[in-house]
C-alpha positions as CSV (number, residue, x, y, z in Angstrom):
1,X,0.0,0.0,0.0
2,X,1.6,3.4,-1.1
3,X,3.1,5.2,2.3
4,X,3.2,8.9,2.8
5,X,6.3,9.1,0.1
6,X,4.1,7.8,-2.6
7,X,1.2,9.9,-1.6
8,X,3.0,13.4,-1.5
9,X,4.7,12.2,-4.7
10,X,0.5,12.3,-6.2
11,X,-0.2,15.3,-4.4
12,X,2.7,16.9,-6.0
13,X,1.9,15.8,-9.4
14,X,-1.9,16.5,-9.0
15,X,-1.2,20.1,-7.7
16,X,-1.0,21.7,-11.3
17,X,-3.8,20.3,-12.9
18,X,-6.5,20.9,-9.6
19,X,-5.4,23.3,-7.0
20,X,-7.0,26.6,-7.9
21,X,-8.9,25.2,-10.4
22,X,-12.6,24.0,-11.2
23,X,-13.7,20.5,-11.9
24,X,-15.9,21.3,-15.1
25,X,-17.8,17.6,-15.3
26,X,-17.2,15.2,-12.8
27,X,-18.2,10.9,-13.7
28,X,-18.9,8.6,-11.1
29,X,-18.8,4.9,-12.9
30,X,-19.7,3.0,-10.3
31,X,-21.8,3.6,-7.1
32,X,-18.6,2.2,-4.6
33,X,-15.0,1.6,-4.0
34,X,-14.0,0.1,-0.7
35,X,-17.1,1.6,0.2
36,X,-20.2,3.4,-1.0
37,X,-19.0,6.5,-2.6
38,X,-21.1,9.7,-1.4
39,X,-24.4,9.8,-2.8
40,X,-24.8,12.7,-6.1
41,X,-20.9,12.7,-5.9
42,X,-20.3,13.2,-9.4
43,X,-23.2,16.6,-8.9
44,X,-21.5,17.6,-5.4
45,X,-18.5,17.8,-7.6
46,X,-19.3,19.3,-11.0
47,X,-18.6,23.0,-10.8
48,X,-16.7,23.2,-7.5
49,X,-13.6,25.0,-7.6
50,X,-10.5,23.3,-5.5
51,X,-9.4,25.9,-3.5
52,X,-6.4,23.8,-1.8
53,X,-4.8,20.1,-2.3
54,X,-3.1,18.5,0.9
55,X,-2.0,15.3,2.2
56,X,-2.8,14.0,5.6
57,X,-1.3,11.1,6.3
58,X,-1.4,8.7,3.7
59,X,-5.1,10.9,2.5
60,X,-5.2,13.3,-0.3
61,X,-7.9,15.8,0.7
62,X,-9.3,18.5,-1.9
63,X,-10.8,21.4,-0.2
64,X,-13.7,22.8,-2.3
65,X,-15.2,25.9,-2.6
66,X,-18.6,24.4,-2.2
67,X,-17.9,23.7,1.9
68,X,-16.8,20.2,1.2
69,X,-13.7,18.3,0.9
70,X,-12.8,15.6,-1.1
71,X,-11.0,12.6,0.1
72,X,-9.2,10.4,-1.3
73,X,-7.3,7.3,-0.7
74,X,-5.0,5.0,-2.7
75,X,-5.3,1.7,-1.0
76,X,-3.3,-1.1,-2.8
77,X,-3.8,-0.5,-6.4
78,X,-5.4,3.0,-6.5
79,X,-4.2,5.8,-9.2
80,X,-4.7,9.3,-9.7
81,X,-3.8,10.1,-13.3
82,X,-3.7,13.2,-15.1
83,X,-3.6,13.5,-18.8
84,X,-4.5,16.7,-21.5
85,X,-2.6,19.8,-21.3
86,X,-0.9,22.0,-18.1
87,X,1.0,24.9,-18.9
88,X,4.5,24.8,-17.7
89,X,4.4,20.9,-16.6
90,X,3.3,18.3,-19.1
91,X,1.0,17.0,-21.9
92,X,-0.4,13.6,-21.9
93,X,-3.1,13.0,-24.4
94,X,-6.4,11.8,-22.6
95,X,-5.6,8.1,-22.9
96,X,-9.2,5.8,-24.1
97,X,-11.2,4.9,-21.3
98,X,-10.2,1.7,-19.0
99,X,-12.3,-0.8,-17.4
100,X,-11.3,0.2,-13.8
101,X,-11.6,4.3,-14.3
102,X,-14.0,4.9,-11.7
103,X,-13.9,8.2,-11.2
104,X,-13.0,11.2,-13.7
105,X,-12.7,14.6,-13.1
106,X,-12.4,17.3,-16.0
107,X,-10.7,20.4,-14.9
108,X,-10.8,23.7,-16.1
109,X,-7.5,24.1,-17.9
110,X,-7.9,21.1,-20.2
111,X,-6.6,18.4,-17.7
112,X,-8.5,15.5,-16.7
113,X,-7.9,13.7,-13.6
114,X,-8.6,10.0,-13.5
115,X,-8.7,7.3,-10.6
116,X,-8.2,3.9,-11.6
117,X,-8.8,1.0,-8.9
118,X,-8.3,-2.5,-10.5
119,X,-9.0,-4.0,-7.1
120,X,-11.0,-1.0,-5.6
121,X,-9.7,-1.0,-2.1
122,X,-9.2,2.9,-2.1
123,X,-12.1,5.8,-1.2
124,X,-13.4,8.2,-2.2
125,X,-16.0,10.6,0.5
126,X,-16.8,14.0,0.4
127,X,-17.7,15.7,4.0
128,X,-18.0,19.0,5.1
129,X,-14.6,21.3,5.5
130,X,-13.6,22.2,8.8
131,X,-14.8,19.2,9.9
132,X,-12.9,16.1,11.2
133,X,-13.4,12.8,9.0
134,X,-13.5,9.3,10.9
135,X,-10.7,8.4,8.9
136,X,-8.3,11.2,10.0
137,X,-9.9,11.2,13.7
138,X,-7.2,9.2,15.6
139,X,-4.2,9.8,13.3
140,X,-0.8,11.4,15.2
141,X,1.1,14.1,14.3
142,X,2.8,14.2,11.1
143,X,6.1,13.3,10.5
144,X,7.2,17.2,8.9
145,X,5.1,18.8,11.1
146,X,6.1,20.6,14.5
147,X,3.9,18.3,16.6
148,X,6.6,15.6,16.0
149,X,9.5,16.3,18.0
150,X,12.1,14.5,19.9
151,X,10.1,15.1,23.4
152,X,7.0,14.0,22.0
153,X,8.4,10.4,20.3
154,X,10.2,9.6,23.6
155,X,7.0,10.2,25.7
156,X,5.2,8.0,23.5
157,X,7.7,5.2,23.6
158,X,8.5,5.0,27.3
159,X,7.5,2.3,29.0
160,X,5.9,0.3,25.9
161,X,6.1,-3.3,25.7
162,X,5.3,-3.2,22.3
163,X,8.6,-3.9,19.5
164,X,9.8,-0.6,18.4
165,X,9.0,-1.2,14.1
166,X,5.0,-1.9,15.6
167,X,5.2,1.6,17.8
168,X,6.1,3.1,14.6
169,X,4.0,1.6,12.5
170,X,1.3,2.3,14.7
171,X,-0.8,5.4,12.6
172,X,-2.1,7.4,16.1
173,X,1.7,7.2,17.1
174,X,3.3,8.9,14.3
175,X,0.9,9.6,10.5
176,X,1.8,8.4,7.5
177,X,4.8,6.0,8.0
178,X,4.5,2.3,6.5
179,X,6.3,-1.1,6.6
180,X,9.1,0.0,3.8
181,X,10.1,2.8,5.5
182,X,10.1,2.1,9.0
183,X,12.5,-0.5,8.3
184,X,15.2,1.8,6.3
185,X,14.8,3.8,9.3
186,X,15.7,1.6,12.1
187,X,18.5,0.0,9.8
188,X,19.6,3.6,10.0
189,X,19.0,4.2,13.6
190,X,21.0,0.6,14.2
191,X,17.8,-0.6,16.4
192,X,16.6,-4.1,16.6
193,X,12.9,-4.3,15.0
194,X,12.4,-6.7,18.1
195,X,13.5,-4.6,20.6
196,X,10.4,-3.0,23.1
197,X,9.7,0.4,22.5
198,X,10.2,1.1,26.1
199,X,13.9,-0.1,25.9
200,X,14.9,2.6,23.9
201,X,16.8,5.3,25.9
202,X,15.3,8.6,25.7
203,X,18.7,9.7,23.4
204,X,17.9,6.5,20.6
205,X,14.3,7.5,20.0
206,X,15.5,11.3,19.9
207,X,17.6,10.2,17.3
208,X,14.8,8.3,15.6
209,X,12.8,12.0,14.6
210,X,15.3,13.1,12.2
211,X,16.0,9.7,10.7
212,X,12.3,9.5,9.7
213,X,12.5,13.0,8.2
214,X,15.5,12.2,6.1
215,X,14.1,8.9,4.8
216,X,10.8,10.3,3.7
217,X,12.4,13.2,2.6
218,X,14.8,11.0,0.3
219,X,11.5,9.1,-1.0
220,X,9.9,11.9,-1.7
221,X,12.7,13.3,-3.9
222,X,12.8,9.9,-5.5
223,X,9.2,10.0,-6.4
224,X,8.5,7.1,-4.0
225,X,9.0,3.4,-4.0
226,X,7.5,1.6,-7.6
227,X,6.3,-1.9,-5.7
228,X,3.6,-3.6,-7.7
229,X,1.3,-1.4,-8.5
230,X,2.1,2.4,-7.6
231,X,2.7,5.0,-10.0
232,X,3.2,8.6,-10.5
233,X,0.6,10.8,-11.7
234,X,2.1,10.8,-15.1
235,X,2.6,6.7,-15.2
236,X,5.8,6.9,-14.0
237,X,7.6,4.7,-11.7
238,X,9.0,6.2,-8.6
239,X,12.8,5.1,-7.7
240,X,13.3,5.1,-4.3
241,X,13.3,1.0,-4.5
242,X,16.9,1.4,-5.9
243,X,18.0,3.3,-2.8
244,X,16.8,0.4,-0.2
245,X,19.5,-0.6,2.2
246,X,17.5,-3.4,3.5
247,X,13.8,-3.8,2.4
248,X,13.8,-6.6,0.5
249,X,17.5,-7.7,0.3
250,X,16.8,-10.6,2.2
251,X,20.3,-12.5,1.9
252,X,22.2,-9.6,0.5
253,X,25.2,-8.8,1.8
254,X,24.8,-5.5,4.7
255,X,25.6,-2.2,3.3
256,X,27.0,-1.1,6.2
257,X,30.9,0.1,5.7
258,X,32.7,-2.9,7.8
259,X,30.0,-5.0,8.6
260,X,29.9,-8.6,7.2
261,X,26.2,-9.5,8.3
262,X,23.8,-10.2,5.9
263,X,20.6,-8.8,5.4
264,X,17.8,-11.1,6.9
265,X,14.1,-10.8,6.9
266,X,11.1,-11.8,9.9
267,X,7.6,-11.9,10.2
268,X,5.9,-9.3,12.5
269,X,2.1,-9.0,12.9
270,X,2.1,-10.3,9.6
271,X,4.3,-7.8,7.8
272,X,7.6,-8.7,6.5
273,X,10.6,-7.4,8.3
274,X,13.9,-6.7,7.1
275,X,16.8,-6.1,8.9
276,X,21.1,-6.8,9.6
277,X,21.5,-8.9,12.6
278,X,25.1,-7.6,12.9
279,X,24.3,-3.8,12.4
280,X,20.8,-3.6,14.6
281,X,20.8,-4.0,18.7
C-alpha cells in the first residue's frame, strides 16, 4: 500500500492540474469503492472549484469551494492520473477509457484527472470542511510537522512493551509512515525491530525523529518506491526501490561500511521485516 512518500509524490503531481482550479464535469462509474462513494458525488462535484490540495497522512484531501472536501485514498492499487494539457508541466493525451476508471474529473484548464482502482480497495468521501473525518480522527502528528519532535516520540515510547517497528508503524503514534520505510529507518538508527519500544533510551528514540524525516524526505525526492502497483501521476515509476539498504535484500550482503552481516528478513504482525543482525541492537 503506497506510504506517505508515494502519496505526496501524487499530491505533487496533482497540484498543477487541480489546486486553484474548477472541476468542469465530474463521472462517477460505479456507485462504490472500498465503500459506498457519497451519494450525487459526481453533482457535489461538477462545478466546484479546488481551493487547496493537501495530504494527511497517507489521504489526499481536496478542499472545495462548495464547503466540502474531497477525500481520497489509494489503498493497494489506486491511481490518480492526469492526462490533456498544463501549462509549464506536461501533456499527456487523454488516454481511451479503462475498465477500472471509476472516477474522472475534467478540470478547467484542459486536464482531466482519473482514478483507476483495479482491485478498488481505495475511497473516495466528500464531507464538510472544517470538519474532522473518521478516517483522519485518531491519526498522530505528522512526520514534517512541528507536533513531531524529539520530546514527543520519547514520551510515546516510554514504558511500551510493544517492538519498536510496531510503535512506529502504529498510525495514532506517528501519520503516514509504513512497513518499507520504517525499516530503512531503524536500519539507519541501528535498532533491533524486536527490541520493546520502552527499551529505547530517551537519546535512541531522539535520534529516531530526524531519521524519519530524512528517509521520507529521500522518497519523496525519488518520487516514491515503484512496488507492484504504484505510480506517478504521469505513469511513472517512482525510484526510491533502488536506494533500499534493506527492504527486500533478504540474503544480501549489509551495506554497512565494515560489517559482514547479511541482510535477513522476519515476520511481524504479519508484515515482512527486514533487517542486519550484525548492524541492529
Amino acid at each position: 500500500m503506497p506510504e506517505l512518500p508515494e502519496v505526496e509524490t501524487v499530491r505533487r503531481g496533482l497540484l498543477p492540474a487541480m489546486e486553484g482550479r474548477a472541476i468542469l464535469a465530474a463521472a462517477v462509474n460505479r456507485p462504490d469503492l472500498r465503500w459506498p462513494l457519497p451519494e450525487r458525488m459526481a453533482d457535489r462535484l461538477t462545478g466546484a472549484r479546488v481551493r487547496a490540495l493537501r495530504r494527511r497522512s497517507k489521504y489526499i484531501l481536496a478542499e472545495l469551494s462548495t464547503g466540502e472536501t474531497l477525500l481520497i485514498h489509494l489503498g493497494m492499487s489506486g491511481r490518480m492520473l492526469v492526462s490533456g494539457v498544463m501549462p509549464g508541466a506536461f501533456h499527456h493525451d487523454h488516454p481511451a477509457p479503462e475498465k477500472h476508471d471509476h472516477v474522472v474529473l475534467d478540470m478547467e484548464g484542459a486536464a482531466r484527472v482519473t482514478f483507476n482502482d483495479a482491485r478498488r480497495f481505495g475511497a473516495m468521501d466528500l464531507y464538510p470542511t472544517g470538519q474532522t473525518h473518521w478516517l483522519l480522527q485518531d491519526l498522530g502528528p505528522e512526520p514534517f510537522g512541528n507536533d513531531f519532535h524529539q520530546d514527543y516520540l520519547a514520551a510515546r515510547l516510554k514504558g511500551r512493551a510493544a517492538p519498536i517497528k510496531a510503535l512506529l508503524l502504529d498510525q495514532r503514534v506517528v501519520a503516514g509512515l509504513g512497513n518499507i520505510y520504517v525499516c530503512e529507518v531503524l536500519f539507519r538508527a541501528g535498532i533491533d525491530p524486536r527490541r520493546t519500544a520502552g527499551s529505547l533510551s530517551p537519546v535512541q528514540a531522539a535520534a529516531l525523529v530526524p531519521l524519519i524525516r530524512d528517509v521520507l524526505a529521500e522518497a519523496i525526492e525519488a518520487g516514491g518506491s515503484s512496488l507492484r502497483d504504484y505510480r506517478q501521476t504521469g505513469g511513472e515509476l517512482g525510484y526510491f526501490q533502488h536506494a533500499f539498504r534493506v527492504y527486500g535484500r533478504e540474503g544480501d550482503p549489509c551495506v554497512t561500511p565494515g560489517c559482514t552481516g547479511t541482510v535477513t528478513r522476519l515476520v511481524q504482525s504479519g508484515r515482512s521485516t527486514f533487517w542486519c543482525p550484525s548492524c541492529q541492537h
